[in-house]
N, C-alpha and C positions, 0 to 999 in steps of 0.2 A: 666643350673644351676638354671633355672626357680623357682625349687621348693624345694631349700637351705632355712632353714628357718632360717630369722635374725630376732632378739630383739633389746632390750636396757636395759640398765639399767634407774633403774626409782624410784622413792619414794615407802617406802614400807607401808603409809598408807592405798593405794587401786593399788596393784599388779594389777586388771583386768581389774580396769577404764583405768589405765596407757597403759595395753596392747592394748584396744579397741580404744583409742586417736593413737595411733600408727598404728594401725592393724595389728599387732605382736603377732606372733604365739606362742612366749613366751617370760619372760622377769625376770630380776636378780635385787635382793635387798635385802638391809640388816634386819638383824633382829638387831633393835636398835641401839647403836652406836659405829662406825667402829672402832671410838679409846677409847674404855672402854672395861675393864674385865669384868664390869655385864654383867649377864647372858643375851639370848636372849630375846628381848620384841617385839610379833605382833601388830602393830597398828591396822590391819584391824579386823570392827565391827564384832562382831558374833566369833571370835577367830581362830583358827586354822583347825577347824573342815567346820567351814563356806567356808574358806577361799579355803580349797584342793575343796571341793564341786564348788564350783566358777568358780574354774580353770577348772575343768573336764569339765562341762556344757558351759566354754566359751572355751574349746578344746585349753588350756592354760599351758604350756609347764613354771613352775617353777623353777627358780635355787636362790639358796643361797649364795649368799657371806659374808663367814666370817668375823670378826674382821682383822682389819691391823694389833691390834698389835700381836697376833699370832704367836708365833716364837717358833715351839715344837724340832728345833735341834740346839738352844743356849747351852751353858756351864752353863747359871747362872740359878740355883734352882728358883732364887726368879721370874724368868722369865718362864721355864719351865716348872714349872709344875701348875700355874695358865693357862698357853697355853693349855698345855694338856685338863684341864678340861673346859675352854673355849671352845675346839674343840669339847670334845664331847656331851658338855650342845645344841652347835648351830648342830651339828650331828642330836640327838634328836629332836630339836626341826624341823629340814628341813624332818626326814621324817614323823615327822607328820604331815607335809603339802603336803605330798606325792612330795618332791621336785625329780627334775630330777636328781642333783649334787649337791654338796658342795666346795664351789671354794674356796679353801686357798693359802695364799702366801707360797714361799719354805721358809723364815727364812733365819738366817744367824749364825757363829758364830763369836767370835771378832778377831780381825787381828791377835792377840796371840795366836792362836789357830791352831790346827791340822783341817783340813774341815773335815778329818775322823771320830771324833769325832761329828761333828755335820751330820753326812751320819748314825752312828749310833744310834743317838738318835731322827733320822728321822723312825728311823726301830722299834725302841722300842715304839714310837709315836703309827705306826700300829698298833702294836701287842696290846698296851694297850686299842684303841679306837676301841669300839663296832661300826663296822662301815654297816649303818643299808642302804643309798644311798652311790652312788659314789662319793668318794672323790678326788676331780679333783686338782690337787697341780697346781699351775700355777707359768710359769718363771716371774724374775722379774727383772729390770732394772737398778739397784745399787749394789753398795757394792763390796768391794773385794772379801770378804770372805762369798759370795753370797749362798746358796745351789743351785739356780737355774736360777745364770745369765749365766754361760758359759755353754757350751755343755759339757764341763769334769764333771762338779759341779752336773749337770743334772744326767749324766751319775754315777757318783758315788752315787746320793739317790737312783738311782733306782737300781741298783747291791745290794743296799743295802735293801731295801725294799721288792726286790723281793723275799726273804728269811723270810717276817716276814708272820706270819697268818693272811689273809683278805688281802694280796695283789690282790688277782683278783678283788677287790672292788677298787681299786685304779687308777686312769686316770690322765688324761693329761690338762690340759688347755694350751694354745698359746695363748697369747698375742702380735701382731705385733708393738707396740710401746717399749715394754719393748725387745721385741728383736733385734729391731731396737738401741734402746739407748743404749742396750747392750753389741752393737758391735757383732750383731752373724747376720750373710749375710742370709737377704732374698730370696736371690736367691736361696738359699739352704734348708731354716730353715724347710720347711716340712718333707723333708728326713730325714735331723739329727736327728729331734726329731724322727719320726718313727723309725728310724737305734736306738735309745736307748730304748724307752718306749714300742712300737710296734704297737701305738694307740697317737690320738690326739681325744679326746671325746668334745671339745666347742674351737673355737673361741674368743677372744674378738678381734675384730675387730676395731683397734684407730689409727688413725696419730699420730704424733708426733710433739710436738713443737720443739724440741734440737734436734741436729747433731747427726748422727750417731757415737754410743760408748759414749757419752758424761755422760751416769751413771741416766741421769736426768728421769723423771717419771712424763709426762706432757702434757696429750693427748690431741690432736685437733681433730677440724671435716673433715672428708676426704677432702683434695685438697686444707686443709689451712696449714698443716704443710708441714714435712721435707721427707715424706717416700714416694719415687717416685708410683704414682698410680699404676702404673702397677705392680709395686711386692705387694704392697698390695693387689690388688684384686687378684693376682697369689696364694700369702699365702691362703687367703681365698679360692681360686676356687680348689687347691692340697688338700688343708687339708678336703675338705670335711662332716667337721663338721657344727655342730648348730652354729650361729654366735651371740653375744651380742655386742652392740654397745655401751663403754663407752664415748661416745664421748659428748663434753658442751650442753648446752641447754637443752627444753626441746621436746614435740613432734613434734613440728614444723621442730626443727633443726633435731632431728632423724631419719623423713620422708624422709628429705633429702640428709641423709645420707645413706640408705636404697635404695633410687633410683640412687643416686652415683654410689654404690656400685654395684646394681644391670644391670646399664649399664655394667658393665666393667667384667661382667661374662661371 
């Protein structure tokens, strides 16, 4: 697994400095800030044009991650459909960076709520956004009425997505903390996702500080938290994807997380 290639996420004022402090083949950052509806904003000089250039010539592997607040299969209008058009304002703007993916959280809807409901306006989501790179929906670690904490929840966006126009533009993210807090067994969670999605397209690769199931969303650096190393690097070595490393610090602790990792492949 030599030649698995792992990231991190990093500041997104210099994407390339970040990757080159690392020497990371690519690497994941926001476009402005994760808990606002404005639109997206590049820090880096020269703009967007500069920027995919950059990456190319430093053989620099791009991804985006969306806003948190993001939530396009809620019930509430006022929530909705600002989502919506937050999604494909950052859509836009990730392939003009020639990004590799677009990593979105799955949303939720509220405990009163049919999850059907929010399975369908995950589909109508599709159908509405011009989706120009791969939009990689990633599970997430909380909530009851989660679209993408439990393996069912999972399985019912994508039954349901899989019907809308521009699903073969649509992937997978695995997150190993949020499936771990989420109560879904590593020992397994390769397969499952593949038995529903048929593809797992990235990695994030995180420990976890809280217990197994605990709902909480709180990553640590490999071998400080709760998620026994070996299914960790198991998730990682089955799933066979690109790896981003959301884990604290900065390139120092990354490095070292990277070679963590990279033993136990």
């Amino acid at each position: 697994m030599s030649e698995l290639r792992i990231g991190a996420h990093v500041d997104q004022t210099d994407p390339i400095a970040e990757a080159a402090a690392r020497n990371a083949p690519l690497v994941q950052f926001f476009l402005g800030n994760p808990q606002s509806y404005k639109g997206p904003v590049l820090a880096y000089d020269g703009g967007p044009a500069a920027l995919r250039a950059a990456a190319e010539a430093a053989g620099v592997d791009l991804y985006v991650h969306a806003p948190y607040l993001i939530n396009v299969a809620t019930t509430n209008n006022r929530q909705r459909i600002p989502s919506r058009k937050l999604l494909q304002q950052h859509m836009d703007a990730a392939a003009e960076l020639g990004a590799k993916g677009l990593i979105v959280h799955g949303g939720h809807v509220t405990d009163d709520d049919d999850p059907a409901k929010g399975f369908d306006n995950w589909r109508k989501a599709i159908e509405a956004t011009d989706i120009k790179v791969p939009l990689l929906i990633e599970n997430t670690a909380g909530g009851t009425n989660a679209m993408t904490r439990y393996l069912e929840r999972i399985k019912g966006t994508w039954d349901a997505i899989a019907s809308a126009e521009g699903a073969d533009m649509v992937g997978f993210c695995l997150d190993t903390c949020h499936a771990h807090a989420g109560g879904n067994a590593l020992e397994t969670i390769v397969e499952d996702i593949r038995a529903i999605t048929g593809r797992i397209d990235l990695v994030h690769a995180n420990d976890s500080r809280d217990a197994f199931d605990s709902g909480a969303d709180r990553h640590a650096n490999f071998g400080a938290g709760q998620i026994d190393p070996d299914l960790l690097a198991q998730v990682v070595r089955d799933a066979g994807a690109p790896v981003v490393c959301e884990t604290p610090g900065g390139a120092a602790e990354h490095a070292a997380d990277f070679a963590w990792l990279r033993e136990r492949l």
